[in-house]
C-alpha positions, 0 to 999 in steps of 0.5 A, spaced: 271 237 839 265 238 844 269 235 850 276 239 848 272 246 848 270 244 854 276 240 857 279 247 855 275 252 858 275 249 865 282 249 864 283 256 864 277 258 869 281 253 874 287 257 872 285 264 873 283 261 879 288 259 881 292 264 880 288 269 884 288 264 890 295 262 890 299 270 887 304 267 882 302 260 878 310 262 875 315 256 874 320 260 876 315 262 885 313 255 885 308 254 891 304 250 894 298 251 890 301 252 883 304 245 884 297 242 886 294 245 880 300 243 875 302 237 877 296 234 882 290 236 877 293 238 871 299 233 869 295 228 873 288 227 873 285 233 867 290 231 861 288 223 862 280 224 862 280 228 855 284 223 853 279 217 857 273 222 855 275 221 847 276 214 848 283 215 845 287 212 852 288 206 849 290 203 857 290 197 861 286 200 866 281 204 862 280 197 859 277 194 865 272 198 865 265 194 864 261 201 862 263 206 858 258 211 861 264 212 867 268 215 862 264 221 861 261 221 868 269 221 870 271 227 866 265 231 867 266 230 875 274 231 873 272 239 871 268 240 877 274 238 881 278 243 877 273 248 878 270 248 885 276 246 889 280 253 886 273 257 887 274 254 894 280 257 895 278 263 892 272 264 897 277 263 904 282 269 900 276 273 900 274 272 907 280 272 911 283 278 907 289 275 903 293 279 899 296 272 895 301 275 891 304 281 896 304 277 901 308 271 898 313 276 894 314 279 900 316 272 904 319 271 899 324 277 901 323 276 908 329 275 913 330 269 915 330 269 923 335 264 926 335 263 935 342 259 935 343 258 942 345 252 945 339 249 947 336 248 941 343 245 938 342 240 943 334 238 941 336 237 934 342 232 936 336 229 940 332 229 933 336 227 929 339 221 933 331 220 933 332 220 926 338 216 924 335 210 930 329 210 926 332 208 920 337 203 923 331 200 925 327 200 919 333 197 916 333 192 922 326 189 920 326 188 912 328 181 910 332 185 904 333 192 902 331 192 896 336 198 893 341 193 896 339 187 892 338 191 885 344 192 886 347 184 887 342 184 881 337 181 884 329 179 879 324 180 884 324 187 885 317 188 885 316 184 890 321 186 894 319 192 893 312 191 897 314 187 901 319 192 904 314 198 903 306 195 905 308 188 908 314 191 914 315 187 919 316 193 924 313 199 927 310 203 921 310 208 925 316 209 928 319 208 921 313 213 917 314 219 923 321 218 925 325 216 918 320 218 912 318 224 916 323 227 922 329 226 918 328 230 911 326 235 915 331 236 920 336 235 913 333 242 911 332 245 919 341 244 919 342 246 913 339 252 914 342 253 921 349 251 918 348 256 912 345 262 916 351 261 922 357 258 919 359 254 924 361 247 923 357 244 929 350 245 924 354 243 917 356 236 921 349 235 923 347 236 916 352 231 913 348 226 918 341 227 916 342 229 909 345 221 906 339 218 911 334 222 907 337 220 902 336 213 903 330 213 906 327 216 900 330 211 895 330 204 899 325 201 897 325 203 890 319 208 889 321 212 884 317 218 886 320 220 893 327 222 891 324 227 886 320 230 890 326 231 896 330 233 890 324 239 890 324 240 897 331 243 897 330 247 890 324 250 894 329 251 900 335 255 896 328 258 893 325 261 900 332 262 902 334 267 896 340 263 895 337 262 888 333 264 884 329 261 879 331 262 871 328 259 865 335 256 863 336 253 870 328 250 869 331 246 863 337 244 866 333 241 872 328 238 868 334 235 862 337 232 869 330 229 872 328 226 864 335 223 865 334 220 871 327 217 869 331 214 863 336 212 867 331 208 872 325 205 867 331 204 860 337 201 864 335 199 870 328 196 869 329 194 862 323 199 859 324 198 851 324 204 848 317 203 845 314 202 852 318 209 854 316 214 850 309 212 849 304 217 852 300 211 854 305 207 858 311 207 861 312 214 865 308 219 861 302 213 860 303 213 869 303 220 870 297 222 865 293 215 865 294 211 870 294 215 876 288 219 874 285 211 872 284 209 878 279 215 879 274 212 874 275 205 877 273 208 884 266 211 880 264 204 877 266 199 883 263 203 888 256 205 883 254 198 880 259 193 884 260 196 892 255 199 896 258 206 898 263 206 905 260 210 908 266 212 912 269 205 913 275 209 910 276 215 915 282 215 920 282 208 924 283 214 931 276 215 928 271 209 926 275 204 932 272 209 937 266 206 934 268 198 934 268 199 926 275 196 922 277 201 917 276 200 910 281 203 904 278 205 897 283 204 894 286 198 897 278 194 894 279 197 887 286 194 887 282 186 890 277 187 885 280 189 879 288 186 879 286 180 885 291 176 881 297 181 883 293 182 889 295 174 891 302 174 887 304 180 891 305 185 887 300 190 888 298 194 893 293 199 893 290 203 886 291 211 890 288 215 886 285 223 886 282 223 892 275 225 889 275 217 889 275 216 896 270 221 898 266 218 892 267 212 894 264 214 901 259 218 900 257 218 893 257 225 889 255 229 895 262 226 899 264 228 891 262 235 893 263 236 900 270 234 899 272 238 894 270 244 897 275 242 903 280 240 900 280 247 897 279 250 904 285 246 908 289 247 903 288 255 902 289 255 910 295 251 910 298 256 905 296 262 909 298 260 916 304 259 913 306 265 910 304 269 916 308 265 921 316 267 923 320 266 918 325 261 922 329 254 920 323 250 923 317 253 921 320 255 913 322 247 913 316 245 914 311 250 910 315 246 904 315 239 907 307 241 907 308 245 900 310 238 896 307 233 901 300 236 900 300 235 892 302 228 893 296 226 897 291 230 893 292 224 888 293 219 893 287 220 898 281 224 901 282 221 909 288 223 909 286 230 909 281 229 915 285 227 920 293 225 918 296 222 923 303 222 920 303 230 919 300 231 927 306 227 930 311 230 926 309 237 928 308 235 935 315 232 935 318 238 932 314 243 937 314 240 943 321 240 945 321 248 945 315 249 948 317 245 954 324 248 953 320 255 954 315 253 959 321 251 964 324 258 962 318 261 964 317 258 971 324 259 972 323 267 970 329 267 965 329 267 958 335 264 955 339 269 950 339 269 943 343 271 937 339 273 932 343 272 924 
């Protein structure tokens, strides 16, 4: 009783919080804070640690913990997370004067401003002949395509699955920046130009970024990637008023996403009904226990097993300046906690919340601090966003953000001090125009532009 009258009033704390930084926690407005809170924190990380707190998760992974004193040092931190990262938020909203609810209702209604001249037609064929080479080369580098071979009913799945996803043969990072990146985005960016100008030129660029974003996201089998494009499109019908959000239209996507869960794990993996619908295994047990497992497993290496890194795990840009290799949390956890996986490869890193990656730097005072940074940048990145122009790019990149973000507050704290991914595709998508601009501007004239 003591840790669920706790668990509960942080909850609501964190959701007043929230809700005062964000404008609108509502299904039917979803933001980039509301899905960080929901699926990031809540769904993620503070359903499991009750659970773990209470010693009634009953998982595999919990298991291996050789102390039960990180149970409960898990859940206390866990509501720290859940209290401070929000009052973060809430102190940049303060300091710089925003209005979250009125000024995310009225971007929502805002008109949408669309340059449909020629020269930006031709920069987003370049773009996305960028886009469909990087995905030809990626094919080009795997030993299989793993989708492929599920198909042919292929049994080694899931070391396919690593091979093709952490062991590939070719460039990361054209692969990361250009295929997984680019091409998602520029699927959005032509749909809005089609959509706003009707003209059969933008819908033929759509027609060829849209089925490569598609496969790019399910190639490798990942479960995860599909949805979360899946949610990229429903926030752009949303933010561009072609839809509006109702309670039945929630339940309907949510009875198609449980369907294809069903499709994935029961008919194509094989899950047996049992496994399914246990709240500690299968996909529940993955959403509410496993991700937030790997948290705990952070807090007890990097105690009584590991010294802290301190900063071993930062951004390689970083540390190689000072001759230092990189060293990721999570991919440590996994040796030292499935080192049988490890060597069979078919494992291949423990990402957790990324609390645990400023733990395991740091110790509580990374803890802290990254917390309280985490909440700012996010807080900043939701501002910005919601006072830039409203156009094709800037629109298809505030909600490449508003569902990227979420994804590495389980996933990772580096990744918010310096995310290379992120720089490279902003630079990529901006730089063609500001060249474009400078050149207009050294020659004295501007081109025309037709405003929809």
């Amino acid at each position: 009783m003591f840790y669920l009258t706790i668990w509960m009033i942080v909850g609501i704390l964190s959701f007043w919080l929230f809700k005062k930084s964000a404008g609108t926690m509502s299904f039917l407005k979803p933001n980039i804070l509301s899905i960080v809170f929901y699926y990031s924190l809540f769904i993620s990380s503070f359903i499991g640690s009750l659970l773990i707190a209470l010693d009634i998760d009953r998982h595999y992974m919990i298991n291996l913990l050789g102390d039960d004193r990180f149970r409960y040092i898990g859940f206390y931190t866990i509501c720290f997370v859940m209290v401070m990262m929000p009052l973060s938020m809430f102190f940049v909203t303060k300091l710089l004067g925003f209005k979250p609810e009125d000024e995310f209702n009225a971007y929502l209604k805002k008109p949408v401003r669309v340059d449909a001249d020629k020269m930006t037609y031709l920069i987003y064929v370049g773009l996305t002949g960028l886009g469909v080479l990087s995905i030809a080369y990626t094919v080009y580098y795997l030993k299989a395509i793993p989708i492929v071979e599920l198909l042919l009913g292929s049994n080694n799945l899931a070391e396919l699955r690593i091979e093709a996803s952490h062991n590939f043969g070719g460039s990361t990072l054209i692969r990361n920046i250009f295929g997984l990146g680019l091409t998602p985005i520029l699927s959005m960016i032509t749909f809005i130009y089609g959509y706003k100008t009707r003209k059969l030129k933008w819908w033929i660029l759509f027609l060829i970024t849209f089925p490569c974003s598609v496969f790019i996201q399910v190639y490798d089998l990942a479960k995860g990637p599909i949805f979360f494009y899946t949610l990229m499109f429903i926030l752009l019908l949303l933010y561009l008023n072609i839809i509006k959000l109702t309670w039945t239209r929630v339940a309907v996507l949510g009875a198609l996403g449980v369907s294809l869960i069903v499709v994935m794990y029961v008919f194509i993996q094989g899950v047996g009904l049992e496994q399914f619908t246990a709240y500690n295994k299968g996909p529940v047990g993955r959403l509410i226990l496993t991700q937030i497992a790997g948290y705990y497993m952070h807090l007890e290496l990097f105690s009584d097993k590991l010294p802290l890194l301190l900063g071993k795990s930062m951004p390689s840009s970083i540390i190689g300046l000072y001759d230092i290799d990189q060293i990721r949390s999570a991919k440590l956890a996994m040796e030292v906690y499935f080192p049988e996986r490890v060597e069979a490869g078919t494992a291949g890193v423990l990402n957790t919340l990324f609390a645990g990656e400023a733990f395991a730097n740091f110790g509580y005072i990374g803890l802290l601090l990254g917390t309280v940074y985490v909440g700012v940048y996010i807080q900043l990145i939701y501002i910005v966003f919601l006072r830039l122009q409203k156009n094709p790019l800037f629109i298809s990149l505030f909600i490449y953000f508003t569902v990227n973000i979420p994804r590495v507050v389980v996933g990772g704290f580096t990744d918010f001090l310096l995310n290379t991914l992120w720089i490279a595709i902003v630079i990529v998508l901006l730089s063609p125009f500001v060249f474009v601009r400078l050149l207009e501007m050294v020659r004295g004239r501007w081109g025309k532009r037709t405003i929809v």
